[in-house]
C-alpha positions as CSV (number, residue, x, y, z in Angstrom):
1,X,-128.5,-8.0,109.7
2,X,-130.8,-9.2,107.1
3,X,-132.1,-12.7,106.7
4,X,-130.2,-13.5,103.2
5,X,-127.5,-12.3,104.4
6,X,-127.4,-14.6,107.9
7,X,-128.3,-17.5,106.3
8,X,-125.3,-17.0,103.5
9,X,-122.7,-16.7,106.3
10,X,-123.9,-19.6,107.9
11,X,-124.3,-21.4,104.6
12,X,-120.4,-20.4,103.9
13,X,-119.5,-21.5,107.4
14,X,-121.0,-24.3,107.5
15,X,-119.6,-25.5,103.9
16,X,-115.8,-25.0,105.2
17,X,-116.8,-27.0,108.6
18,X,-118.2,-30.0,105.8
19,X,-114.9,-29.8,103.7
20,X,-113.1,-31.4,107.0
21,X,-115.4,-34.1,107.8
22,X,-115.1,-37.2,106.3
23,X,-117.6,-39.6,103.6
24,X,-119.4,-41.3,106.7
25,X,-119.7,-37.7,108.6
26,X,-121.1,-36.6,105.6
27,X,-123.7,-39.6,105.2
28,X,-124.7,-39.1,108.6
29,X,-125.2,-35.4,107.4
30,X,-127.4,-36.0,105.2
31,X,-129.5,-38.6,107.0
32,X,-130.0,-35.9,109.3
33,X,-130.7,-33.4,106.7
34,X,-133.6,-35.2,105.7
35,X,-134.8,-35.8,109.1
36,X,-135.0,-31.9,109.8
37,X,-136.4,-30.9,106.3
38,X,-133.6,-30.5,104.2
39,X,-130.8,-28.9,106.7
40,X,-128.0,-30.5,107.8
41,X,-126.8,-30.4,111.6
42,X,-123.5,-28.4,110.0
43,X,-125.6,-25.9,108.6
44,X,-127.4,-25.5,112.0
45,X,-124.8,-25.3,114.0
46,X,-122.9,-22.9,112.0
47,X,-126.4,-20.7,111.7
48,X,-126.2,-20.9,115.4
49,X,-122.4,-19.5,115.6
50,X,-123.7,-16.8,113.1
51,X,-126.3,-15.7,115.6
52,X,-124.4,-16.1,118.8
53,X,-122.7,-13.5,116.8
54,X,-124.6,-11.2,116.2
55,X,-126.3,-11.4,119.4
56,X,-123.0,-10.8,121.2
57,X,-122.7,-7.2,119.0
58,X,-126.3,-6.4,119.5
59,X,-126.1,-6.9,123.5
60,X,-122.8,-4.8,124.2
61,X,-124.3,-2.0,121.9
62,X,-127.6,-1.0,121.7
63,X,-128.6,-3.6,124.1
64,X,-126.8,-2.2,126.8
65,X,-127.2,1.4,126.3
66,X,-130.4,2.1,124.8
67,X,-133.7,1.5,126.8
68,X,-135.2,0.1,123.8
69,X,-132.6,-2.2,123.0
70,X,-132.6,-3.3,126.7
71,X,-136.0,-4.2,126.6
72,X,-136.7,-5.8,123.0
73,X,-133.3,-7.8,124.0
74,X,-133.9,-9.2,127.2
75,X,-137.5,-9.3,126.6
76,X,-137.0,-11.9,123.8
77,X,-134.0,-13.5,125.6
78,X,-136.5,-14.7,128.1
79,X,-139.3,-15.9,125.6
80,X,-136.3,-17.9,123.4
81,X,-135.3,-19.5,127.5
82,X,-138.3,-20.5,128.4
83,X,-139.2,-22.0,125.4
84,X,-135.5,-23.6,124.2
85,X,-136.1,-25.0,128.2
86,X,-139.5,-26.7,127.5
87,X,-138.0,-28.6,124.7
88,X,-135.0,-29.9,126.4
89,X,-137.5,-31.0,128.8
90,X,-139.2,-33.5,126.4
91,X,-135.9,-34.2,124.6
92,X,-132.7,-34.0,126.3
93,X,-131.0,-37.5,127.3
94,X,-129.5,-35.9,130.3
95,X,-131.0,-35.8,133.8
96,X,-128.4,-33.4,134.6
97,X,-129.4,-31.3,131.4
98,X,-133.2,-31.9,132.1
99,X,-132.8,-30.3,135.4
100,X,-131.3,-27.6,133.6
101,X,-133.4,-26.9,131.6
102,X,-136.6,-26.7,134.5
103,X,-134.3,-24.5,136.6
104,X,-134.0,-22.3,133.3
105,X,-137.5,-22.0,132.8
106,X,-138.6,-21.4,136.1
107,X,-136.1,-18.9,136.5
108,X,-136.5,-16.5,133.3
109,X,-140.5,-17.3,133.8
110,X,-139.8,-15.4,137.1
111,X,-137.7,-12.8,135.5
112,X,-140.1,-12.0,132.1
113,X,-142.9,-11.5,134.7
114,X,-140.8,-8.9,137.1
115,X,-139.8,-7.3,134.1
116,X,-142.9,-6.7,132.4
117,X,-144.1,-3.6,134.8
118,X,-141.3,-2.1,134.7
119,X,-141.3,-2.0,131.0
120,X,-144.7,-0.7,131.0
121,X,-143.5,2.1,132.8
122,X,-141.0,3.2,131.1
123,X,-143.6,4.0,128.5
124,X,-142.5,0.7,125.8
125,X,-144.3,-2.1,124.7
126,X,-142.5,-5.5,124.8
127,X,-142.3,-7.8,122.0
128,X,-145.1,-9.9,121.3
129,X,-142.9,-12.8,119.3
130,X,-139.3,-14.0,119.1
131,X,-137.0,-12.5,116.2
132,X,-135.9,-14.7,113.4
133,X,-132.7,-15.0,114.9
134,X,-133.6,-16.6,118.3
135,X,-136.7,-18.5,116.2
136,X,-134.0,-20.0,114.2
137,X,-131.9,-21.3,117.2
138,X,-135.0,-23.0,118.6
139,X,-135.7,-24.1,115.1
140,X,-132.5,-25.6,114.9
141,X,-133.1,-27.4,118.5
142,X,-136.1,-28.6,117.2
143,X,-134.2,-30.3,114.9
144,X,-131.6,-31.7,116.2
145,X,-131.0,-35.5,116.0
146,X,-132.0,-37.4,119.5
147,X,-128.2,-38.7,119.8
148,X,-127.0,-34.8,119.6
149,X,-129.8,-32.7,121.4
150,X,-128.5,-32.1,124.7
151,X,-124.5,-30.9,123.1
152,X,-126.7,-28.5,120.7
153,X,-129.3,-27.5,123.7
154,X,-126.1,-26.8,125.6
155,X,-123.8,-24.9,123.1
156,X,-127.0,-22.5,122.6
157,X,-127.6,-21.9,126.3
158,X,-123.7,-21.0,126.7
159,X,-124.0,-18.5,123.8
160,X,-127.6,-17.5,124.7
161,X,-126.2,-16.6,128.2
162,X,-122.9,-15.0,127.7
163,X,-125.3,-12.5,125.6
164,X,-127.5,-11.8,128.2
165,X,-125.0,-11.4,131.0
166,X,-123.2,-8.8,128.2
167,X,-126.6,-6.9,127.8
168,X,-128.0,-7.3,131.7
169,X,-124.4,-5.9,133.2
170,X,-124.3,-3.3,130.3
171,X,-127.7,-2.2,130.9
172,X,-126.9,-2.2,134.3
173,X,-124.0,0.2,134.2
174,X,-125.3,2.0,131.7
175,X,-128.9,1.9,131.2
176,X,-131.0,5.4,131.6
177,X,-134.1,4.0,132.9
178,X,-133.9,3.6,136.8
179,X,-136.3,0.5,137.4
180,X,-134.9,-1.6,134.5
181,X,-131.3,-0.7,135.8
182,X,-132.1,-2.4,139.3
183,X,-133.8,-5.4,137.0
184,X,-130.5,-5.5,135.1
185,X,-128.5,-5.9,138.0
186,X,-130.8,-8.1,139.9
187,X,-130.8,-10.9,137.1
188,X,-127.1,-10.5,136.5
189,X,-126.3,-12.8,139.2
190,X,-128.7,-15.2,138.5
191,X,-127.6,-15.5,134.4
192,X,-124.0,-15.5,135.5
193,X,-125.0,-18.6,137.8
194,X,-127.0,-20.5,134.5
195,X,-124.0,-19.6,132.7
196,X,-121.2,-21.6,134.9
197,X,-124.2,-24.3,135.3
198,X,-124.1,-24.4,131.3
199,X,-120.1,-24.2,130.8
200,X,-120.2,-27.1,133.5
201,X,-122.5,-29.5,131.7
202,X,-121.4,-28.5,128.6
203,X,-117.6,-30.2,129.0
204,X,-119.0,-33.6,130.4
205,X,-121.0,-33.4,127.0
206,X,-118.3,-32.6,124.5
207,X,-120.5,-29.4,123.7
208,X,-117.4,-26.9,124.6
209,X,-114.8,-28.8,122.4
């Protein structure tokens, strides 16, 4: 999916979520928007849906049956943890959601690195940088307002997750590349483990309502 496109279904989705709220929702809107450049919090958030999205299509097809699309996928899904986690570390409110966070870093840190071998010999290069979808979804953390970080960082990580426990079990079941099969099932667990962490903090939060 190109960029234009994206960013006009999230533009469209975010307009109809902004026709329901009401004239001080919308001044705090905009308050916002000018806080993060411009953007509202409606139009990241819907941007967000958008790409949880997409990335739910991409893992349960070419994600989980291609070896390339295993590794560019789960490759990036790392990078976009790691980093989404060191910025709830500086930001989120939440001791609960700050220990998260360090468990999700030191987790996929473990997992990119067991990874990368494996990749290598299967004969692919991994990706050296983030895609613009996951770069957007940390751009969008980045600018979330301090009162609303840890319900965004937490609605990502539920959406981030149920991707990559889609592409690790596909890959898993279906994958053609014998080492990164065993990978896939290995860090299944682990992601399904996050993911009930993430549900979990994400309803004393208001972030799954």
């Amino acid at each position: 999916m190109n960029r234009g496109f994206y960013m006009a279904a999230a533009a469209v989705a975010a307009l109809s979520l902004a026709a329901c709220g009401n004239g001080q929702a919308e001044k705090s809107a905009e308050n916002a928007s000018a806080e993060a450049g411009g953007q509202t919090p409606a139009v990241n958030a819907a941007q967000d849906a958008v790409g949880a999205a997409v990335g739910s299509v991409s893992a349960s097809t070419l994600g989980a049956n291609t070896l390339e699309g295993y590794v560019s996928n789960a490759a990036e899904g790392d990078m976009y943890e790691i980093e989404a986690a060191k910025i709830a570390s500086n930001k989120a409110k939440s001791a609960d959601v700050k220990a998260f966070a360090k468990m999700i870093q030191t987790d996929h840190t473990t997992a990119m690195n067991e990874m990368k071998p494996l990749v290598t010999a299967a004969g692919q290069t991994p990706p050296a940088k983030l895609d613009e979808r996951r770069q957007g979804m940390l751009d969008n953390l980045n600018a979330a307002p301090a009162d609303q970080f840890d319900k965004v960082f937490l609605t990502q990580q539920v959406a981030a997750h149920e991707e990559a426990l889609t592409l690790h079990r596909g890959y898993a079941d279906n994958g053609e590349n014998a080492g990164l099969k065993a990978h896939a099932a290995k860090v299944a667990p682990k992601i399904e483990a996050h993911l009930t962490r993430a549900r979990e903090l994400a309803q004393k939060t208001g972030a799954a309502n």
